[in-house]
N, C-alpha and C positions, 0 to 999 in steps of 0.2 A: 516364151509366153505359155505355150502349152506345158511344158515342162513345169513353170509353176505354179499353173495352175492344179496338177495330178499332184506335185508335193503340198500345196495346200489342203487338201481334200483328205490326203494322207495323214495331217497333222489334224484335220476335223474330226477323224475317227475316236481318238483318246479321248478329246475335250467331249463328244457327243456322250461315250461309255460311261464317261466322271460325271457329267448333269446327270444321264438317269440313272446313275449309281443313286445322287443327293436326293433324286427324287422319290427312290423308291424307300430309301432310309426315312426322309421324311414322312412320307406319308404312313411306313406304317410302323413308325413309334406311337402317332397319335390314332391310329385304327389296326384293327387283328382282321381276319380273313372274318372270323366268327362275326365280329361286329358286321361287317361290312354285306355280308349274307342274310343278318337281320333287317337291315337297312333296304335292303332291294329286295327282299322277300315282305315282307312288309305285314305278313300274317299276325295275330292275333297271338294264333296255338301255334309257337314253330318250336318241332324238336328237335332233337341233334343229327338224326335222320337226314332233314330236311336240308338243313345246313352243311351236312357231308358231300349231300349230294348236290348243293350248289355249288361247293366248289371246288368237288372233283369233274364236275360239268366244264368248269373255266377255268382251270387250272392251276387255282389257289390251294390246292393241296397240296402242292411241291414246297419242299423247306425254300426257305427265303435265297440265301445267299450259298450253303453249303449244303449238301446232301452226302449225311454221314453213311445210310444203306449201301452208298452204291460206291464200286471199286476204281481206282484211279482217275482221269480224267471227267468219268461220269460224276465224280463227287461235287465239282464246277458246273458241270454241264446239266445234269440234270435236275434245274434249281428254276425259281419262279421266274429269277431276275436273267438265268441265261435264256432261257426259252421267249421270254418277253421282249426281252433288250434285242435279239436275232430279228423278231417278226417287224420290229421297229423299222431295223435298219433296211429291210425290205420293203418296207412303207406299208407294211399288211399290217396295217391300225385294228384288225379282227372285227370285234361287235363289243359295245358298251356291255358294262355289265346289266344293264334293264334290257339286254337284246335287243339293240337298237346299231344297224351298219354304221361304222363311225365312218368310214369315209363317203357316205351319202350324205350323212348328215354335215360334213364340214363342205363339200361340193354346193348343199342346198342354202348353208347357213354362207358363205364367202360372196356373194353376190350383196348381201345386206351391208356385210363389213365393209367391200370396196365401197356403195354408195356413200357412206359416211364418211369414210378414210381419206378417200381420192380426190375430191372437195377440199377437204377441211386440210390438204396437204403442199395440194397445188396453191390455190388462191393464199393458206400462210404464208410460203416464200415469195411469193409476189408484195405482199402488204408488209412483210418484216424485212424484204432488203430495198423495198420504197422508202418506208419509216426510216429503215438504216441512212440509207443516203439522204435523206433530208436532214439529219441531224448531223452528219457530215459538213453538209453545204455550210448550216450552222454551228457548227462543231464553237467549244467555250463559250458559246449563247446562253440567255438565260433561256432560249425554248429547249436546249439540247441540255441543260443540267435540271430543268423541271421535269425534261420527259426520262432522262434515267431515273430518277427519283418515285416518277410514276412507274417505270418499268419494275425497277426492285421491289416495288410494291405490289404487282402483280404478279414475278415470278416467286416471292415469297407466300404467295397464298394457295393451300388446297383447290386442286381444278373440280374437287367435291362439290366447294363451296362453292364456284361459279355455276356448277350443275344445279346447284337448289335455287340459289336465287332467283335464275335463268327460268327455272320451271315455277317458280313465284309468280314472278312480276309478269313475265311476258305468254306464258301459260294459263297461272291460273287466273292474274287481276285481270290483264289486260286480253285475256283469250285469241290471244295473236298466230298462237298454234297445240295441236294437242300439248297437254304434258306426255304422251305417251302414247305408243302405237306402230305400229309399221303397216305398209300394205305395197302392194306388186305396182310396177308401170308409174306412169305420172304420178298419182295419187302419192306415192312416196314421197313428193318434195315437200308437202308439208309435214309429214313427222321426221325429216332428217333436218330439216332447216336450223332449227333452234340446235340441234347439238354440232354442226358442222362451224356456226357463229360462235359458240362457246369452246370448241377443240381449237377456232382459230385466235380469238381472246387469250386465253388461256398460254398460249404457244409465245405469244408477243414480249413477252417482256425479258425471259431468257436469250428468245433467238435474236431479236433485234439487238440487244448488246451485244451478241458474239460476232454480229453483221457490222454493229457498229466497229468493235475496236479491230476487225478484218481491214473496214475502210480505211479506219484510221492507220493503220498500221502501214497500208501499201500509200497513202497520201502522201507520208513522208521520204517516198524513193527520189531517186538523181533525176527519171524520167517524169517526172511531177511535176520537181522544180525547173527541170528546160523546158516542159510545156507550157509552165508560167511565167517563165522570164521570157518565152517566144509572146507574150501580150495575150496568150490565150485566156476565154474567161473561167469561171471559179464552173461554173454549171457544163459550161462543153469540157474542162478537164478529167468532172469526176464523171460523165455519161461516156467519155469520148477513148481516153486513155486510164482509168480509176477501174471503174467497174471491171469491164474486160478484164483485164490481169489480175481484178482481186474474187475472178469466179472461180478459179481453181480451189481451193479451198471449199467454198459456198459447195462447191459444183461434186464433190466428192465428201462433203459431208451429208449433202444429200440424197446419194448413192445408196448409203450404207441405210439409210430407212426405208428406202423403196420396197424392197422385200419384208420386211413387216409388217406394212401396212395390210395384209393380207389376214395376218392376226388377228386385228379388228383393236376396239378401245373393252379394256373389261369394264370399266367403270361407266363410262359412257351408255355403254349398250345395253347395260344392265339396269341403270337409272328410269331408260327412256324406254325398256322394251322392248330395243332392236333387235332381230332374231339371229346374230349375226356370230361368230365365233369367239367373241369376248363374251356377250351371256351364257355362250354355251362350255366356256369351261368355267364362269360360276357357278353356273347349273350344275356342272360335273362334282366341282367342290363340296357346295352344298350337300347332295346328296351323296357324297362318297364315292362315286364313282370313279374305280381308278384307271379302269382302261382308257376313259374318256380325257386325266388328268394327264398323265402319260404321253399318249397319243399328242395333246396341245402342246405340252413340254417338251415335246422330243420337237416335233416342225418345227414351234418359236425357235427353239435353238439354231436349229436346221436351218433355216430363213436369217436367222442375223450371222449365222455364219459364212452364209451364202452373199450379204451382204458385205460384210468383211472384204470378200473378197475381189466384188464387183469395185469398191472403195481403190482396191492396189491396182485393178486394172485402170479404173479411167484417171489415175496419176500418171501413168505410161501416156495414154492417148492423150492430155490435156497438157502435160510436160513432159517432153522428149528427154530430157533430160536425168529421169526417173529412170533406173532400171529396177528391175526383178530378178531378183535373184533366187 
């Protein structure tokens, strides 16, 4: 076990180097150091001066990817993306470009995310492999081909668009809760409420089908049918002997989002104003900030890789049967 786990870790090294390789390409085909200087300096009169010295302060004055000045190994090494990509892996996130501690800021901002997350995560998989099994129970019903029919119809739709409706009808007509706001302590359950109902909406109609045809899938085994022909009923088969054996699955697909949830929703949190690390790397977007974008992109990564992994352990612990290799 230990063993695979240091060769997993091993193999996260490359894939981590490759995302903020993409990241750093990306971001700055559509932005220059210059721009980006103008952007966070925000002056009126800014001269070139000014701009030099922004970022030779932060170390945007280093060639991108190769530095032709300098003699052998330092031609790699002494580049924005070696210098950068290093402090990453060290977890020294440094300071935003508005000099702002990123790692305070994602410590202060993670407490917001979990509220929303943790919720809206838990009580999903309770309500979509409830729903699952109940359409089981009635499986070739006309309630179980109405409700797929409803579900495709929900996982077909933008979770935007449940975000606006949601801040419509029960927000602004029916003023059942802010559209928008956060605050510390109790007081937070009514500005997380409405988006925690719509992250678990939203969620319903993909995962309940993948719960469903799980059920269905293990319904049909040998130990189903002796359970059935032992006279047992249709409700103690699927709570008694169904569910159980068809958690595995469920149970380590759920693994692998656990460590995400930490991320936060960008969409979500940005909508309703949650202070939480999904605003805070649109905030970074928006305003160009790259150490802020970086910083998000390397943990996301970091966290579903870390996910990944927890995913190959609890197949060992949930079936013995599983090895690692």
């Amino acid at each position: 076990m230990l063993l695979y786990i240091v060769k997993r870790i091993l193999y996260a090294v490359p894939i981590l180097i490759g995302v903020n390789l993409i990241t750093f390409m990306l971001f700055f085909m559509v932005n220059s150091p210059d721009d980006m200087a103008r952007s966070q300096l925000g002056a009126k009169q800014i001269t070139p001066e000014m701009i030099e010295a922004w970022k030779e302060e932060r170390g945007y004055n280093r060639p991108l990817f190769l530095n032709e000045s300098k003699d052998g190994i330092e031609k790699f090494t002494d580049t924005l993306f070696f210098q950068e990509s290093l402090k990453l892996f060290k977890f020294d996130f440094g300071t935003s470009d508005s000099n702002r501690d990123i790692k305070e800021d994602i410590k202060s901002r993670i407490v917001p995310s979990l509220m929303v997350a943790i919720p809206t995560f838990i009580v999903g998989v309770g309500v979509n492999i409830s729903l699952a099994l109940l359409l089981v129970i009635f499986r070739n019903s006309i309630l179980d081909k109405i409700a797929m029919v409803i579900a495709v119809m929900i996982m077909s739709i933008s979770s935007l668009f449940y975000i606006i409706v949601g801040q419509v009808i029960f927000a602004k007509m029916w003023h059942w809760f802010p559209i928008s706001g956060y605050a510390d302590g109790v007081s937070s359950l009514k500005f997380i409420t409405l988006p925690i109902l719509i992250g678990i909406f939203a969620g319903i109609g993909s995962t309940t089908r993948w719960y469903r045809s799980i059920f269905l899938e293990e319904i049909n085994r040998e130990y189903i049918k002796s359970a059935r022909a032992k006279g047992l009923s249709e409700i103690g088969i699927v709570f008694k002997h169904l569910l159980p054996n068809a958690m595995l699955p469920i149970l380590t697909g759920v693994v692998v989002v656990i460590p995400t949830l930490f991320m936060g929703s960008l969409i979500m949190e940005s909508f309703f104003g949650i202070p939480g690390l999904g605003s805070y790397t649109i905030d970074a977007i928006r305003s160009q900030d790259f150490a802020i974008v970086k910083a998000m992109v390397f943990l996301g990564s970091f966290m579903y890789i870390v996910g990944l992994i927890l995913t190959d352990i609890s197949y060992t612990i949930f079936d013995p049967r599983v090895k690692l290799r």
